[in-house]
C-alpha positions as CSV (number, residue, x, y, z in Angstrom):
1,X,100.4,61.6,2.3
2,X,104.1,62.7,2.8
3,X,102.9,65.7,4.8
4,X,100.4,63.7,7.0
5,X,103.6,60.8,7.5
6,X,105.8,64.4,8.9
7,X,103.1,65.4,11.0
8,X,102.4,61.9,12.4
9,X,105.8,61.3,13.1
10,X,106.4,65.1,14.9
11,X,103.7,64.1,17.2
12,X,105.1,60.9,18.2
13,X,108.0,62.0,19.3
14,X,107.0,65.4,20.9
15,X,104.8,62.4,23.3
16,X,107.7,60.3,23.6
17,X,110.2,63.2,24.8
18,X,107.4,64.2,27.3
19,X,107.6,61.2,28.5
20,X,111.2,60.5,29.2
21,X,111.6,64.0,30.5
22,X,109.7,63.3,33.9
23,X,112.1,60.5,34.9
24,X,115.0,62.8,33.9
25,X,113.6,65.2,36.2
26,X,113.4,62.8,39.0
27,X,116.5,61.9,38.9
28,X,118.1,64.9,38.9
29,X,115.5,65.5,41.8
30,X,117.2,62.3,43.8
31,X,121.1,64.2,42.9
32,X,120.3,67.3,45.0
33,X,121.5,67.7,48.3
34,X,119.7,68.4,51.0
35,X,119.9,71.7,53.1
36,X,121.6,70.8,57.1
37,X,119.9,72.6,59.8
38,X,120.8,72.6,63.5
39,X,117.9,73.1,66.1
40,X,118.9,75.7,68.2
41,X,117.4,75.9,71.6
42,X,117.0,79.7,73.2
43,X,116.7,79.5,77.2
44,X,116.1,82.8,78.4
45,X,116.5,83.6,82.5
46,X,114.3,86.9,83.3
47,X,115.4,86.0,87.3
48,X,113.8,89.4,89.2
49,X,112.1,90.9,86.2
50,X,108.3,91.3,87.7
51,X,106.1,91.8,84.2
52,X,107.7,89.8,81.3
53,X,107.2,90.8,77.5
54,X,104.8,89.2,75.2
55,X,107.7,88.1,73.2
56,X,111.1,88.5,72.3
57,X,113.0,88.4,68.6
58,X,115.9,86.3,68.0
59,X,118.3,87.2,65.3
60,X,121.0,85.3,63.6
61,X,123.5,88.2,62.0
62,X,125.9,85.7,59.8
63,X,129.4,86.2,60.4
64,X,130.4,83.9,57.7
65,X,129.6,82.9,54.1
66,X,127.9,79.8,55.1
67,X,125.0,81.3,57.5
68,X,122.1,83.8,56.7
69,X,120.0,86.3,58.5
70,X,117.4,84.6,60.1
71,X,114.4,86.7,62.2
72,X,112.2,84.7,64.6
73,X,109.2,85.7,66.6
74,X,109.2,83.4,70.1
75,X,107.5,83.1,73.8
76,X,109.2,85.4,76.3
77,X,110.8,82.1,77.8
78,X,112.5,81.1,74.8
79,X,111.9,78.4,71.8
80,X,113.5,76.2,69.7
81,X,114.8,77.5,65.8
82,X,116.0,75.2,63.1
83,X,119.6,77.3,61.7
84,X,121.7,76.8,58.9
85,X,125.3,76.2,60.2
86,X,127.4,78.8,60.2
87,X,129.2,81.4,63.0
88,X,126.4,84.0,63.9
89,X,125.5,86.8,66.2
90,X,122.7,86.3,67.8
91,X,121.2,89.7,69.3
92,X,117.6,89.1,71.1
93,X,115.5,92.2,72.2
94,X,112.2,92.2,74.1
95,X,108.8,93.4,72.1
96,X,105.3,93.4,72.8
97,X,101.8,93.3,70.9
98,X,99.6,96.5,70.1
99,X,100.3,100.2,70.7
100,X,103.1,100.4,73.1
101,X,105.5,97.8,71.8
102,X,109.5,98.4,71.7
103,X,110.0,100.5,68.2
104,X,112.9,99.1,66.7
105,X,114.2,99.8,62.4
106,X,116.7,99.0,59.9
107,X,117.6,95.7,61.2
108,X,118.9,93.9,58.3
109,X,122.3,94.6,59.7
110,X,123.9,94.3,63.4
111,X,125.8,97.4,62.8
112,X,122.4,99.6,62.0
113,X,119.2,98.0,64.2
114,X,118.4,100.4,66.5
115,X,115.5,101.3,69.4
116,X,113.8,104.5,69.6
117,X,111.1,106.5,70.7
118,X,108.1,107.9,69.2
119,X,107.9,111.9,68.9
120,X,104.9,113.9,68.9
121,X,103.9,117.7,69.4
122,X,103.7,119.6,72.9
123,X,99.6,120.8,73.5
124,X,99.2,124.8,72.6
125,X,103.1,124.8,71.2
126,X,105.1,123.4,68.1
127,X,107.3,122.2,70.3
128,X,108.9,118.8,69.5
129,X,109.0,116.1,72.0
130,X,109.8,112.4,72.7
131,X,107.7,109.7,74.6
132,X,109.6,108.4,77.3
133,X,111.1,104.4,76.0
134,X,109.7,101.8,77.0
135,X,111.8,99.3,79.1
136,X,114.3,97.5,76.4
137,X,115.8,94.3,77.6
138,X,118.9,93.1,75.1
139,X,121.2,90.3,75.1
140,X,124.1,89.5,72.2
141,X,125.8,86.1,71.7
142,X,128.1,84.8,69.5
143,X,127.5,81.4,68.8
144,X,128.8,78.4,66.5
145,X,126.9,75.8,64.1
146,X,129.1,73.1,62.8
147,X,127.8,70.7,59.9
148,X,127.4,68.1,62.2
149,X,125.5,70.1,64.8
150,X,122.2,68.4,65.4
151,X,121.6,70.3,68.4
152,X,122.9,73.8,70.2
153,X,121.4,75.4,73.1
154,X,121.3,79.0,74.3
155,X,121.3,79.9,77.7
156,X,121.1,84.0,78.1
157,X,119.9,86.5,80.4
158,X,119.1,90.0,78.9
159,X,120.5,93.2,80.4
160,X,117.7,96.4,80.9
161,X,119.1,99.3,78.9
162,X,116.9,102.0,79.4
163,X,117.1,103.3,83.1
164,X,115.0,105.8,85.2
165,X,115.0,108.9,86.5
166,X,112.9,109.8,89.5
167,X,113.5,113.0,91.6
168,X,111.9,115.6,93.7
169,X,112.3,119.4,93.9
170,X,111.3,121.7,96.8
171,X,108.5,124.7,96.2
172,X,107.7,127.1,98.1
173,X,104.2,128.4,97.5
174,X,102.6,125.1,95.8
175,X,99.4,126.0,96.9
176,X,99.5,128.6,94.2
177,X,100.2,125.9,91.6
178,X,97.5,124.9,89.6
179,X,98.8,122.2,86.9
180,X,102.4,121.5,85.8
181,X,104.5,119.3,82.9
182,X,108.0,119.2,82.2
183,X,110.5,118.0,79.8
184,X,114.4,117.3,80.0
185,X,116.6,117.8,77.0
186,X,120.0,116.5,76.2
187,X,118.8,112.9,76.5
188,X,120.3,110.2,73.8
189,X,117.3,109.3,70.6
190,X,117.7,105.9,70.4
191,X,120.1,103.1,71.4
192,X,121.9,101.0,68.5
193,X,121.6,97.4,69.8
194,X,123.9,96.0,67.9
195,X,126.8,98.6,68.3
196,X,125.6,98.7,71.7
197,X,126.1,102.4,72.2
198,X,123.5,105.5,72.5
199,X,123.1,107.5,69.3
200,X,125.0,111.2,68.6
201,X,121.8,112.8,68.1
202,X,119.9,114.3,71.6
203,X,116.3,114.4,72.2
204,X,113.6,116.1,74.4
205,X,111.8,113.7,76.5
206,X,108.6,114.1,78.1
207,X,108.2,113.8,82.3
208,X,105.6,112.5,84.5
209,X,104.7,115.2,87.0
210,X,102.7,115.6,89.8
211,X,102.4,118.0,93.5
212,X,103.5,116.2,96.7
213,X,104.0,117.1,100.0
214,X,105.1,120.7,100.3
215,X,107.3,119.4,96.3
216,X,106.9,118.3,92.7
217,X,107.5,114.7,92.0
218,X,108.6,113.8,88.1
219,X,110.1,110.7,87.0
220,X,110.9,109.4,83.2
221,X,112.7,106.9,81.5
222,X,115.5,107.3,79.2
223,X,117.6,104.9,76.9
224,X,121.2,107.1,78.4
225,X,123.2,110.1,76.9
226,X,124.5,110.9,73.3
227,X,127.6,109.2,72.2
228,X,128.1,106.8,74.6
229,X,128.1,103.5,75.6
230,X,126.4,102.1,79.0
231,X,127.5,103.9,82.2
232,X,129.4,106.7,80.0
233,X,128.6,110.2,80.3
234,X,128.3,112.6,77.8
235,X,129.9,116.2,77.0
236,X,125.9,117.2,76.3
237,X,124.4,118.7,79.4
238,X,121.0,117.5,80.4
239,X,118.2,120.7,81.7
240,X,114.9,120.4,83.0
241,X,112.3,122.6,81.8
242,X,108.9,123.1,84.1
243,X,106.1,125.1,82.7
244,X,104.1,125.8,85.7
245,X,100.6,127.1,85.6
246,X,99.8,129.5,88.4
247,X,96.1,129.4,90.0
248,X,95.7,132.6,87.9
249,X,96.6,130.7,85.1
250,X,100.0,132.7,84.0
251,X,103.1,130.6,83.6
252,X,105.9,130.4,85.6
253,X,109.0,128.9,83.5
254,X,111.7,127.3,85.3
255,X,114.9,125.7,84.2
256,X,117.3,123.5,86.3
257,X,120.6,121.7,84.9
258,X,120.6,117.9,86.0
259,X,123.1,116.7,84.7
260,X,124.4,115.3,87.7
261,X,121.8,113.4,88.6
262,X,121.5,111.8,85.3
263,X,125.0,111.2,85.7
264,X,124.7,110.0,89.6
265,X,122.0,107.3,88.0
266,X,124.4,106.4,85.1
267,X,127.2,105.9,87.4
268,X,125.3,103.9,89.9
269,X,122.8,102.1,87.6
270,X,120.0,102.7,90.5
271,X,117.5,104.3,88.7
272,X,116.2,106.0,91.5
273,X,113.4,104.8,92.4
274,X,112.6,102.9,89.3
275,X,110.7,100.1,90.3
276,X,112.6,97.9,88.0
277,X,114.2,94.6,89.0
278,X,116.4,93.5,86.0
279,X,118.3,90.1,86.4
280,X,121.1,92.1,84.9
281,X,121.5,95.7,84.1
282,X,124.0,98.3,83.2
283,X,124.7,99.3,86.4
284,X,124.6,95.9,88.2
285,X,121.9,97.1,90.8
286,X,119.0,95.4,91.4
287,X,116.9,97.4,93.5
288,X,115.1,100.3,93.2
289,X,115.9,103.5,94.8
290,X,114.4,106.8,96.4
291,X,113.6,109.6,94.7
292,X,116.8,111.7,93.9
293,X,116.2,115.3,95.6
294,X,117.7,118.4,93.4
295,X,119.0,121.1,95.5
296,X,117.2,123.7,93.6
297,X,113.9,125.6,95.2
298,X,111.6,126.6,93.2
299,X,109.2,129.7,94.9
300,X,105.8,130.8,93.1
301,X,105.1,133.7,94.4
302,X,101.4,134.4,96.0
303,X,98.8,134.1,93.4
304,X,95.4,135.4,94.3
305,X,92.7,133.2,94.5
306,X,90.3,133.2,90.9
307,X,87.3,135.8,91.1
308,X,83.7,133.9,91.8
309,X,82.7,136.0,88.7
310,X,84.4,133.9,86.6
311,X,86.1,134.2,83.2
312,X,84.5,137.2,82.4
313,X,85.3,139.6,84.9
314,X,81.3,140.1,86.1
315,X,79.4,139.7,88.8
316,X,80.0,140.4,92.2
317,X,83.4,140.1,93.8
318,X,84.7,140.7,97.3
319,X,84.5,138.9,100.8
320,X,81.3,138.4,103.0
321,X,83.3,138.0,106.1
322,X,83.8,141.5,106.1
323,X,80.5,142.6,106.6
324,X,79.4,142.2,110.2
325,X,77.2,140.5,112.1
326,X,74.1,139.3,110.7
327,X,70.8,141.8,111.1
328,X,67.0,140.9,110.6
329,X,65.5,144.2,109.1
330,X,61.7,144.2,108.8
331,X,60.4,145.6,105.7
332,X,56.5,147.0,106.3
333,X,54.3,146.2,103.8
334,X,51.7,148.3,102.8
């Protein structure tokens, strides 16, 4: 009877303490302060910029104790973000859905997010190359939240880091050209937004190329040179490679130094003939110029024509313009 008086009496208070404990609960619940956030309102200006992004990303870098990293997707325009207070960075970069979107790593911190480009393997060689970047538009601000900051607003316009390189070269003998691709080395891997400076490390970067009037028209994009901030130059010298394939099909190898004209469109910010109208860029220049010419002729030397026999060699060869003046000759049949 003792034993069944223990258990009853266990039970009854095991139910009575899980009753009290809810209201305890609550009431600590009611002690708790609630977190402050400030709506922050991004305005974003893209004055001259033709095609805008999909979307950009804000991020808050905390500068202080009392903020923490915040990443946010928005609309190309801007959008409002609710923020802790705190003093921040704020660094907002361009990116865009699907395949070709801005590549960007390691952002967790201001001093290591960085852009680069994609690399990939030259047809018939091993040789490593770099896609061209896409056009990265970047903005930094340093901005304030106070505790009693209900509202901030953001009113930037973000600068076009990558530039553009479009030039021409003079051949002589292009009708004996049958395809050709180039590359130019010495080029900067990736840009550290943040830092905002070009990396150390150098790159390959794939050109555009095509035959023109009597030349051969490349053009590429490029975030800038290695170890060096906007509109610096580097001690790394830039050269163009073009692998030209001869009607014949044997290669012609050429190589031409440019650093000067990557230097003339650091220097001047044009881009030469980019195509790009940035509110803001490095260079301050807004519209897009001609097609830098490099004093260097190329000559391909006379190539004769493919044989009609094809690959192999066979068939018959030679030129019936050659053979006179056309003859009806009679056979007799018998």
């Amino acid at each position: 009877m003792e034993k069944k008086e223990r258990i009853l009496s266990s039970l009854t208070f095991w139910l009575l303490l899980q009753f009290l404990l809810p209201g305890c609960s609550g009431r600590e619940k009611e002690e708790e302060i609630p977190e402050v956030f400030c709506k922050v309102g991004i305005n974003i200006d893209w004055t001259g910029v033709k095609e805008l992004p999909d979307r950009v990303q804000a991020i808050f870098y905390p500068q202080d104790m009392e903020g923490r990293l915040s990443t946010n997707n928005l609309p190309a325009k801007g959008g409002n973000i609710n923020i802790k207070p705190g003093k921040y960075k704020v660094l907002i970069y361009n990116c865009d859905d699907g395949e070709y979107e801005v590549k960007v790593r390691n952002i967790e911190k201001l001093e290591t997010i960085e852009a680069y480009s994609e690399p990939y393997t030259a047809l018939g060689t091993d040789k490593k190359l770099m896609w061209e970047p896409l056009p990265l538009y970047v903005v930094q601000e340093d901005l304030t939240i106070g505790e009693n900051d209900i509202e901030k607003t953001l009113e930037v316009s973000p600068q076009l880091i990558t530039q553009t390189c479009s030039f021409e070269i003079k051949v002589e003998g292009l009708e004996y050209v049958k395809e050709v691709s180039a590359s130019v080395s010495g080029m900067a891997f990736s840009y550290f937004l943040g830092l905002k400076r070009f990396s150390d490390e150098s790159c390959t970067i794939f050109v555009e190329m095509q035959k023109g009037n009597g030349v051969l028209k490349g053009k590429f994009k490029f975030f800038g040179v290695p170890g060096s901030e906007a509109r610096a130059l580097s001690s790394i010298p830039q050269q163009l490679t073009l692998r030209i394939v001869r009607r014949d099909d044997s290669i012609q190898e050429e190589k031409i130094d440019v650093t000067a004209v990557i230097q003339q469109i650091i220097e001047n910010g044009s881009g030469g003939g980019s195509g790009e109208e940035p509110g803001e860029t490095p260079g301050g220049s807004t519209e897009p110029g001609d097609d830098i010419e490099i004093e260097d002729k190329i000559e391909v030397p006379y190539v004769p024509p493919p044989s009609s026999g094809g690959e192999g060699g066979g068939g018959i060869g030679g030129e019936v313009d050659d053979w006179g003046d056309e003859e009806e000759i009679v056979l007799p049949m018998k």
